[in-house]
KEGU-510598 format. One record per residue (C-alpha): residue in one letter; x negated, y, z. Coordinates in steps of 0.2 Angstrom, whole numbers, plus 5000, padded with zeros to 4 digits. Each point is the difference from the previous one (the first is absolute). Example, Ala and Ser with C-alpha at 12.3 -4.5 7.8 and 13.67 -1.06 7.14 Angstrom:
REM KEGU-510598
(r a; (4938; 4978; 5039))
(r s; (4994; 5017; 4997))
***
This chain:
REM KEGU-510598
(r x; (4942; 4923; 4969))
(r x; (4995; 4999; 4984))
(r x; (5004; 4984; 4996))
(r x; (5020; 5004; 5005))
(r x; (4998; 5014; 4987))
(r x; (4994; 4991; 4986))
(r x; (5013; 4984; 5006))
(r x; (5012; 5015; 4997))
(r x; (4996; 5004; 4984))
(r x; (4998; 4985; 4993))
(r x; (5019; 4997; 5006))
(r x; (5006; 5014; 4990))
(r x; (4990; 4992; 4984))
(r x; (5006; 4982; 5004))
(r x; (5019; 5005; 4999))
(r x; (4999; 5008; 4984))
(r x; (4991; 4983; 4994))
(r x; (5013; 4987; 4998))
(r x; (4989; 4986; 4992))
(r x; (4989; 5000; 5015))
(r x; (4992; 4985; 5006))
(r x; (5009; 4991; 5016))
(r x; (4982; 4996; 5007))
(r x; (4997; 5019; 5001))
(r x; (5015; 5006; 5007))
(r x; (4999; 4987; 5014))
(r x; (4981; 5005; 5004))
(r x; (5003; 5019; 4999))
(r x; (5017; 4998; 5011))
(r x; (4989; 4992; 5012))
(r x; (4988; 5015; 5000))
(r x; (5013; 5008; 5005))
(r x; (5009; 4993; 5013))
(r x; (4985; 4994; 5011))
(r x; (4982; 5007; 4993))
(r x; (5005; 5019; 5002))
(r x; (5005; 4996; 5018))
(r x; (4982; 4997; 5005))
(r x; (4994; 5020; 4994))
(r x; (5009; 5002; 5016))
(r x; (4982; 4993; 5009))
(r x; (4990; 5015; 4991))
(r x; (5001; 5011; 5016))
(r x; (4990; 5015; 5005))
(r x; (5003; 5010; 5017))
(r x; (5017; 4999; 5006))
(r x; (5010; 5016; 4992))
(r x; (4992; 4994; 4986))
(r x; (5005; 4981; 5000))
(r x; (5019; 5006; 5005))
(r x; (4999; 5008; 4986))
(r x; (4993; 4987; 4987))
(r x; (5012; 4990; 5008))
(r x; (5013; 5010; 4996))
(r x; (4994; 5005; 4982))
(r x; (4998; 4979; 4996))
(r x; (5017; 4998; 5006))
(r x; (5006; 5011; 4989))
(r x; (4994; 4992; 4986))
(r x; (5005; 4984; 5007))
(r x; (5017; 5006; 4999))
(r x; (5000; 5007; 4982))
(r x; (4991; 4986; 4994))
(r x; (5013; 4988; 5008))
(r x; (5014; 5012; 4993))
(r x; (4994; 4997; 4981))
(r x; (4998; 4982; 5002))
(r x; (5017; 4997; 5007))
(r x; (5009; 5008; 4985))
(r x; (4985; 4989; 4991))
(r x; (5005; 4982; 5005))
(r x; (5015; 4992; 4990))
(r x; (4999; 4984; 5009))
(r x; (4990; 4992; 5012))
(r x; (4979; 4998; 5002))
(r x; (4992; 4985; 5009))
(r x; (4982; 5000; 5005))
(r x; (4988; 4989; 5007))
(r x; (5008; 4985; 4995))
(r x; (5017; 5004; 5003))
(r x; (4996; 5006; 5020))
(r x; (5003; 5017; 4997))
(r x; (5016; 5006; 4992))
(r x; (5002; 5019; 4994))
(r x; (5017; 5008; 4995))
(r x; (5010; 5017; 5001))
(r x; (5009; 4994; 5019))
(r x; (4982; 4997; 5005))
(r x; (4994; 5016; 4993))
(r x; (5014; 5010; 5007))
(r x; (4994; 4994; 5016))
(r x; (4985; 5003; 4998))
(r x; (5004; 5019; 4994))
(r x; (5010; 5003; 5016))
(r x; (4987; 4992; 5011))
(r x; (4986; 5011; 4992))
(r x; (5014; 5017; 5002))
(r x; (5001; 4998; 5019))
(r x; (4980; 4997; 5000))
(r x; (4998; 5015; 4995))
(r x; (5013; 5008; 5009))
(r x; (4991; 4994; 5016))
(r x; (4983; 5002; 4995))
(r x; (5006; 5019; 4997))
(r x; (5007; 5002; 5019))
(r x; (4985; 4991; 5009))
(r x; (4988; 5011; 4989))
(r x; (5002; 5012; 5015))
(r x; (4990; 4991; 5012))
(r x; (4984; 4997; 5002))
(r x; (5001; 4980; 4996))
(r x; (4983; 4990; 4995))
(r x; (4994; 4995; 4984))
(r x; (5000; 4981; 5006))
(r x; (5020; 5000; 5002))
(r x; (5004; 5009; 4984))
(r x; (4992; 4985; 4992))
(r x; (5009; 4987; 5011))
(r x; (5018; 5009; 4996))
(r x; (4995; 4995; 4981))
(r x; (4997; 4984; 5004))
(r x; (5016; 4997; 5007))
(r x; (5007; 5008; 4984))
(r x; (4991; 4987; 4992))
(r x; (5006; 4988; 5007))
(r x; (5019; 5004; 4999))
(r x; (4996; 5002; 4981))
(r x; (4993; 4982; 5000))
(r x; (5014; 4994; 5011))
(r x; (5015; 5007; 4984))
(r x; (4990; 4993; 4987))
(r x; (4996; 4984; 5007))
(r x; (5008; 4985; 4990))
(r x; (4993; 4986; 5010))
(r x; (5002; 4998; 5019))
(r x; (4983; 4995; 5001))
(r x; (4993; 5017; 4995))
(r x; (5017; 5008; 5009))
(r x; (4992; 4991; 5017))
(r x; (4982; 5009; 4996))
(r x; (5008; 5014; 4996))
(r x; (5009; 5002; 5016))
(r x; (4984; 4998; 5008))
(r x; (4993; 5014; 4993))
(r x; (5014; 5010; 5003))
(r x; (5002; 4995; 5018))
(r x; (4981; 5001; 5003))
(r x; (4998; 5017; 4996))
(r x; (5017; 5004; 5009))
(r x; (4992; 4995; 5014))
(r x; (4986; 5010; 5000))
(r x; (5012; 5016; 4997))
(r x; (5010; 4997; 5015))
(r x; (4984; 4996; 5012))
(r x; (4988; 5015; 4994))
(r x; (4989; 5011; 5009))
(r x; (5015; 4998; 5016))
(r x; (4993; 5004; 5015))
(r x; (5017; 4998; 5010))
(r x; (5004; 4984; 5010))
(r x; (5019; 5000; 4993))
(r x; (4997; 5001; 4984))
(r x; (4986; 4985; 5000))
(r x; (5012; 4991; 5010))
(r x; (5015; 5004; 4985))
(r x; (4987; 4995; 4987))
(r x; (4993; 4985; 5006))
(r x; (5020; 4996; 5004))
(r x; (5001; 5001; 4981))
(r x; (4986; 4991; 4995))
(r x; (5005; 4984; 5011))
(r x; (5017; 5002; 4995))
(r x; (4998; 5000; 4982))
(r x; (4986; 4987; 5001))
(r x; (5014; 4988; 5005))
(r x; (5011; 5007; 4985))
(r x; (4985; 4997; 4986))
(r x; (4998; 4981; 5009))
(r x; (5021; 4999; 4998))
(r x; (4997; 5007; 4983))
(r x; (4987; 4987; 4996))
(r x; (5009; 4984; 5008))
(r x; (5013; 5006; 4988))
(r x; (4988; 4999; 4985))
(r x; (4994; 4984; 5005))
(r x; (5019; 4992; 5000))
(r x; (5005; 5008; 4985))
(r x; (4984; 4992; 4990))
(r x; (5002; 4985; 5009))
(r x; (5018; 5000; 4992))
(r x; (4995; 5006; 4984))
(r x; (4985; 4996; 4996))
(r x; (4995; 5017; 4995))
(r x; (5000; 5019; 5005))
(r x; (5004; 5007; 4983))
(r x; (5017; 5011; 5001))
(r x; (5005; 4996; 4983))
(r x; (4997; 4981; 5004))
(r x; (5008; 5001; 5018))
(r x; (5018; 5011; 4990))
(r x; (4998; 4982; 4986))
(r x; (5002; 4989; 5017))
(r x; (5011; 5008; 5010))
(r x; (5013; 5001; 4984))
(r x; (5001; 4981; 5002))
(r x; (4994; 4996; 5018))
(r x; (5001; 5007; 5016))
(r x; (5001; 4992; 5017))
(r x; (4999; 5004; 5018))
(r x; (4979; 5001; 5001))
(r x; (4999; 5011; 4985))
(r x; (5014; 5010; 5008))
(r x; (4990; 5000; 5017))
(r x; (4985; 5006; 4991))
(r x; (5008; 5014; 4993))
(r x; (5009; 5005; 5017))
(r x; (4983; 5002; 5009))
(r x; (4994; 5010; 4985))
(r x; (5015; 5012; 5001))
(r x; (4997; 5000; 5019))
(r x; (4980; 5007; 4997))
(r x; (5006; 5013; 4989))
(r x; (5016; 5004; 5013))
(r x; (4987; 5004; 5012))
(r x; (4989; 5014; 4990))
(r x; (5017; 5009; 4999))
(r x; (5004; 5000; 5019))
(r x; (5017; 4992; 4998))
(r x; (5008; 4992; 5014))
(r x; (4996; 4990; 5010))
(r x; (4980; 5005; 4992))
(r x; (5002; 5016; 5007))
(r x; (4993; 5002; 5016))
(r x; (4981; 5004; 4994))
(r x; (5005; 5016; 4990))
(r x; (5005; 5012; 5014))
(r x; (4985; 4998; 5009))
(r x; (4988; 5000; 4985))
(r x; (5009; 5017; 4991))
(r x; (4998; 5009; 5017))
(r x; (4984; 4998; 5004))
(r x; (4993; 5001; 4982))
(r x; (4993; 5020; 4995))
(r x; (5015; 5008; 4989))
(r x; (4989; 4998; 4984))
(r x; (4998; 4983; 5003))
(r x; (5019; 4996; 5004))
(r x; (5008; 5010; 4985))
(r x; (4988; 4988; 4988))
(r x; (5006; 4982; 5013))
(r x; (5019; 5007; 4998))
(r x; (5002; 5002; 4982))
(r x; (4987; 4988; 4988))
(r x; (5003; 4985; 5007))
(r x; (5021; 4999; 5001))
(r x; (4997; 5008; 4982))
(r x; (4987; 4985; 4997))
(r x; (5012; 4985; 5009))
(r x; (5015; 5003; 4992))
(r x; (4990; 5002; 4983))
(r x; (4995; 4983; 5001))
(r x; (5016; 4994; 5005))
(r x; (5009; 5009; 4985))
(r x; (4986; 4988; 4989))
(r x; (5003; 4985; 5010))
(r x; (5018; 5000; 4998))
(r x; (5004; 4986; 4991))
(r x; (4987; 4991; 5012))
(r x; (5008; 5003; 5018))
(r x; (5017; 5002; 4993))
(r x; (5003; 4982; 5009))
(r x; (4999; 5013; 5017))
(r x; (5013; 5014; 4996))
(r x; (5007; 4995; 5017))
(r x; (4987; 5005; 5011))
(r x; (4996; 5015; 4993))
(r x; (5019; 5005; 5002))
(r x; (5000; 4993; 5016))
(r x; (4985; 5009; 5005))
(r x; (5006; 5016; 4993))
(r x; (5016; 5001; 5011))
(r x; (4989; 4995; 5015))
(r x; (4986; 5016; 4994))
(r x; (5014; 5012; 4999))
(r x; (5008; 4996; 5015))
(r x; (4984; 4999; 5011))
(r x; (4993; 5015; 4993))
(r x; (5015; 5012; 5001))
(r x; (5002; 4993; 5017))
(r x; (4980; 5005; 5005))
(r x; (5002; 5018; 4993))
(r x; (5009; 5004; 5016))
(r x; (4985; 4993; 5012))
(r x; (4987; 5010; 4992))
(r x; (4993; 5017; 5005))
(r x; (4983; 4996; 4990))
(r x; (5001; 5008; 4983))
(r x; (4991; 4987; 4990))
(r x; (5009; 4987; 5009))
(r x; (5014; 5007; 4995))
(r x; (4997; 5000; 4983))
(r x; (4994; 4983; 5001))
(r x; (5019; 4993; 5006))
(r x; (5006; 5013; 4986))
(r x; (4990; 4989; 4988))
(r x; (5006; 4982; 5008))
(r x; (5016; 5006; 4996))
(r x; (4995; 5007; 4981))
(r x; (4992; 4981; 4998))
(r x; (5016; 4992; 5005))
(r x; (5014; 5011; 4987))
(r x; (4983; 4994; 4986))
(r x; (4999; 4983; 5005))
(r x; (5022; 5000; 4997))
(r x; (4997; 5006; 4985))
(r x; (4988; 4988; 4996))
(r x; (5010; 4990; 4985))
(r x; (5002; 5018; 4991))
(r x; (4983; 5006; 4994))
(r x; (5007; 5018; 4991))
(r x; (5006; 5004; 5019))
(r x; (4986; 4993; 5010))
(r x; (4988; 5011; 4989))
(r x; (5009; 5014; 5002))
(r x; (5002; 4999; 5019))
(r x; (4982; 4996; 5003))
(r x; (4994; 5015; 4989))
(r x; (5012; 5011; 5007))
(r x; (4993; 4995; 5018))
(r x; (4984; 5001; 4996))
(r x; (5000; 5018; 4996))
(r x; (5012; 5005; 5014))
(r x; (4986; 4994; 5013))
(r x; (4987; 5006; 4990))
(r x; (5006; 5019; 5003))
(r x; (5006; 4996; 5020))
(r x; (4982; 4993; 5002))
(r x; (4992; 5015; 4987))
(r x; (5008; 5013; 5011))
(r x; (4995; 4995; 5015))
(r x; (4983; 4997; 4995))
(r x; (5002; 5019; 4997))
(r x; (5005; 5005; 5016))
(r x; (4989; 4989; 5009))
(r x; (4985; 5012; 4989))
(r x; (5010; 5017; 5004))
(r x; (5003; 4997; 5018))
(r x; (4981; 4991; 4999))
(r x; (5006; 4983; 5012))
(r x; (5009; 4982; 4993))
(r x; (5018; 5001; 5005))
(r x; (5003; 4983; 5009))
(r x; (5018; 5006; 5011))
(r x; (5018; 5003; 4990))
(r x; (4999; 5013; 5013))
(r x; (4986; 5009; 4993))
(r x; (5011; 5004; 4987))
(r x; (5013; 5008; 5010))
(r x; (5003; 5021; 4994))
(r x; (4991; 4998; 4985))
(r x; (5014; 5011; 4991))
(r x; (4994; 5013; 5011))
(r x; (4981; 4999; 4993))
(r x; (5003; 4994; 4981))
(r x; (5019; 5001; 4994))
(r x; (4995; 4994; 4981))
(r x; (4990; 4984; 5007))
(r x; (5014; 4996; 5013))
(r x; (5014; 4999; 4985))
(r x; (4987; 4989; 4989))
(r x; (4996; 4990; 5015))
(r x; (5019; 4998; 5005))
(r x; (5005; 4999; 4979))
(r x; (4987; 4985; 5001))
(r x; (5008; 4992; 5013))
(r x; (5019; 5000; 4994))
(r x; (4992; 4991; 4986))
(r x; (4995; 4988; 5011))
(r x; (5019; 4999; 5006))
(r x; (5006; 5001; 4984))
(r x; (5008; 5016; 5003))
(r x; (5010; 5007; 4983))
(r x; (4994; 5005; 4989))
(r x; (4982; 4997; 5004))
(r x; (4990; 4985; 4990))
(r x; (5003; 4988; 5013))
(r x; (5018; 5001; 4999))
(r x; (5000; 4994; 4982))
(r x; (4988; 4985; 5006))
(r x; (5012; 4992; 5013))
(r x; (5015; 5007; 4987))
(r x; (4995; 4985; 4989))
(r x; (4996; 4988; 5013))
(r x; (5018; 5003; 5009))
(r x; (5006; 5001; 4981))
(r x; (4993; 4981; 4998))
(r x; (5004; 4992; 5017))
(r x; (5021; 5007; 4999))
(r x; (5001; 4993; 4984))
(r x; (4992; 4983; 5002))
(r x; (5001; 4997; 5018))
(r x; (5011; 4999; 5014))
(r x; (5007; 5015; 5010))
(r x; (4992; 4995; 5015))
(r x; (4984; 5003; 4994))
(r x; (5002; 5015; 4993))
(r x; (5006; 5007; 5017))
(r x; (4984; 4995; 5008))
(r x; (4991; 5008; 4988))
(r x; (5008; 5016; 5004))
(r x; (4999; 4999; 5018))
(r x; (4983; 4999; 4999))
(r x; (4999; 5016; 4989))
(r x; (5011; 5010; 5013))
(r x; (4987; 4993; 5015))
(r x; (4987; 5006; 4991))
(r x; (5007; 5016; 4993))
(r x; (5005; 5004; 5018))
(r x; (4980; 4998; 5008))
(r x; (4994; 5012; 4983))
(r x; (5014; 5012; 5007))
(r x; (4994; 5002; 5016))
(r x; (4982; 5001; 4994))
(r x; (5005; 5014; 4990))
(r x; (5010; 5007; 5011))
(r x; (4983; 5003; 5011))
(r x; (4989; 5007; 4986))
(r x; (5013; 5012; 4992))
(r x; (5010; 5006; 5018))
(r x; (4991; 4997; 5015))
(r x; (4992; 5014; 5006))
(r x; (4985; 4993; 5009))
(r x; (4983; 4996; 4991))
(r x; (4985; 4990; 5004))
(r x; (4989; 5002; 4987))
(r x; (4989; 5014; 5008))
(r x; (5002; 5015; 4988))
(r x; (4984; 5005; 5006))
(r x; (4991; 4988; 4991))
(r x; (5009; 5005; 4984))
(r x; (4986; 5002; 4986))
(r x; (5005; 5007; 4981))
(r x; (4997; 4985; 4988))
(r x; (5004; 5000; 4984))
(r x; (4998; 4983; 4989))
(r x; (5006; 5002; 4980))
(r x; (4998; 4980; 4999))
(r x; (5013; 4998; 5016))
(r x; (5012; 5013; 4995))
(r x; (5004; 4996; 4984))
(r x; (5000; 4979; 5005))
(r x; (5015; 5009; 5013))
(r x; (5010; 5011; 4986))
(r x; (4998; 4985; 4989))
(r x; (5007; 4988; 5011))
(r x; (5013; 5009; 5007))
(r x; (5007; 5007; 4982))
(r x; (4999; 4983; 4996))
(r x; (5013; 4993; 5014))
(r x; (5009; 5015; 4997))
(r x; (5005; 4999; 4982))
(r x; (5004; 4982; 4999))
(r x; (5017; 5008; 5000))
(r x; (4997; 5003; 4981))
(r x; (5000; 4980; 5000))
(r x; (4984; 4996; 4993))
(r x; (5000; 4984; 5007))
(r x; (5012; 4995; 4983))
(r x; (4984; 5004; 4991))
(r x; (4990; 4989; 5013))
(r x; (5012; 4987; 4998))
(r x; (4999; 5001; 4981))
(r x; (4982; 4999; 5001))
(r x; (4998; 4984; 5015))
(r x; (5013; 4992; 4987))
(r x; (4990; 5000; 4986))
(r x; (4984; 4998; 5008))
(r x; (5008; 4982; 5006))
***
């Protein structure tokens, strides 16, 4: 804690100095970026390390704030493997602004010290996997994210389906990091080297059909982390059966972490445009087309994200739209998920059913126009934030792509838009109700209600069109 303040402070002084030496900018940008992460470990009881946490993050945040307007250029450390710049720390900004987002919802259950600590090891490691320079340390990286990821979705489960989802995961992304390393090991053994900026020097004068091969099983590992198709078919079964605290922090940080790290790898896996268009059209037609199966509410959500991940991975050449879409996902699944937290503590039981959902109008009018607000934004629904997201991705595919294409890209949207309807429909006009009434308990949560007004003001006044100003700001960030 108190070295994040004085790594503050020292901030302010070091921008007004403008002789200072590199040496010492390098070493106090360090300090920031990685040593004020382990405060995070100095936990107390519970309420008390939520809290810390959430304090630490904050200064996280500020300290990453004044040190992206700090950087002019670009900072290499540890012998070039670690590469730190104002893309990166944007990242890392939003990455640490949904943290704390979730760490503010989950703060009303009673959750163990030992988890807390394992949720900011996975941060962590997302910071090391953005920052990473080297595919060496990228690989080590990922193992640190994906170890601890592990550990989130398996802990303290006592129910045979969702050990049976987890262990799912693990042995299905044990074979993606043994794809992702046989990728490595072609690439060096192409190369010579692991080094991004040696392996941009080569592939400007070389490339053939192993290098491409390598870099195709690499594009397939990450493919998988985002439940694209046809890598989908452990994410149903592993959002459903996961607690809803634990599946809000599995549906949002690591698609904002993936497509991060392919927004940094672009020039690399460029050579695969097609298969993350390909893959994208397949996403959007198989998840629109699942929507209408589903009677799960997590499930549900989980197609709605398949076919999110597909309109991102189109979008995937255009980074300004790619950023905004993702953000504007994130926080539209961040307030479904943040409201039915809340309902799950007012009516005191997890809602699992789209049917428990039915007549909420009748019981709680203003949640049931956020909830149904949030999910037009899904549809992209004007004027709502997740129009203006497909808005530019249609914008981009009518004016450099064929017709046919853009037709399938708005059938999927009406597929879709039609299974939110009739999900609506049932929560705003259906008179019957299965959440037992009886069980309704007062609660109250200042954290959880300003994440909802946040979040829902936010998808509603995109009509002013701040996403010009995010667009001036992603622009000059690249």
């Amino acid at each position: 804690m108190v070295i994040s303040i004085l790594n503050i402070l020292l901030v302010g002084k070091l921008k007004k100095k403008k002789n200072e030496l590199k040496e010492k900018k390098n070493m106090l940008l360090s300090l920031s970026l990685f040593l004020n992460l382990f405060t995070l470990t100095l936990f107390g009881p519970v309420k008390t390390g939520i809290r810390i946490s959430k304090l630490c993050l904050l200064l996280i945040l500020l300290d990453l704030i004044i040190d992206n307007n700090y950087i002019l250029g670009e900072i290499i450390l540890l012998d070039g493997n670690i590469l730190i710049n104002k893309m990166i720390l944007f990242e890392e900004i939003i990455i640490i602004i949904f943290t704390f987002f979730i760490l503010t919802i989950i703060n009303n259950f009673s959750i163990k010290i030992e988890l807390i600590l394992i949720l900011i090891t996975n941060i962590l490691g997302m910071f090391f996997l953005l920052s990473s320079y080297d595919f060496f340390i990228f690989l080590i990286s990922w193992e640190l994210y994906n170890f601890s990821f592990y550990i989130i979705i398996s802990y303290s489960h006592s129910n045979h389906n969702a050990l049976s989802a987890a262990l799912k995961y693990f042995l299905l992304s044990a074979l993606s990091t043994a794809i992702l390393l046989y990728s490595l090991t072609i690439i060096y053994s192409e190369i010579g080297n692991l080094h991004y900026e040696n392996i941009l020097i080569i592939m400007n004068n070389y490339i053939n059909n192993n290098l491409k091969f390598g870099f195709f099983l690499f594009s397939i590992s990450l493919l998988f982390k985002l439940s694209a198709v046809p890598f989908h078919y452990w994410a149903p079964d592993l959002y459903d059966n996961q607690p809803t605290r634990i599946t809000i922090w599995i549906a949002i940080l690591p698609k904002l972490l993936i497509f991060f790290i392919i927004i940094n790898l672009i020039n690399i896996l460029h050579i695969h445009q097609s298969l993350f268009f390909i893959l994208g059209f397949l996403s959007i037609i198989f998840g629109a087309l699942g929507l209408t199966q589903q009677y799960k509410i997590k499930r549900f959500l989980t197609y709605s994200a398949i076919t999110n991940v597909g309109y991102f991975l189109l979008s995937y050449t255009n980074i300004t739209t790619l950023i905004i879409n993702i953000i504007i996902y994130s926080l539209t699944t961040l307030n479904i998920f943040a409201i039915l937290i809340f309902l799950e503590k007012q009516y005191n039981r997890e809602i699992t059913s789209l049917s428990q959902l039915k007549g909420l109008f009748q019981f709680n009018p203003i949640l049931s126009i956020i909830f149904s607000i949030s999910i037009f934004s899904l549809a992209g629904i004007p004027p709502l934030a997740g129009f203006f997201g497909k808005l530019l991705l249609l914008e981009h595919y009518i004016n450099y792509y064929s017709g046919i294409l853009f037709l399938i890209i708005i059938l999927s949207i009406v597929i879709s838009t039609s299974n939110y309807i009739k999900l609506l429909y049932n929560i705003n006009f259906n008179k019957d109700n299965f959440i037992n009434s009886q069980h309704f308990i007062n609660f109250n949560s200042y954290g959880l209600n300003f994440i909802i007004t946040f979040n829902t003001l936010a998808i509603l006044t995109f009509i002013l069109q701040p996403y010009e100003i995010m667009m001036m700001t992603i622009n000059f960030l690249n």
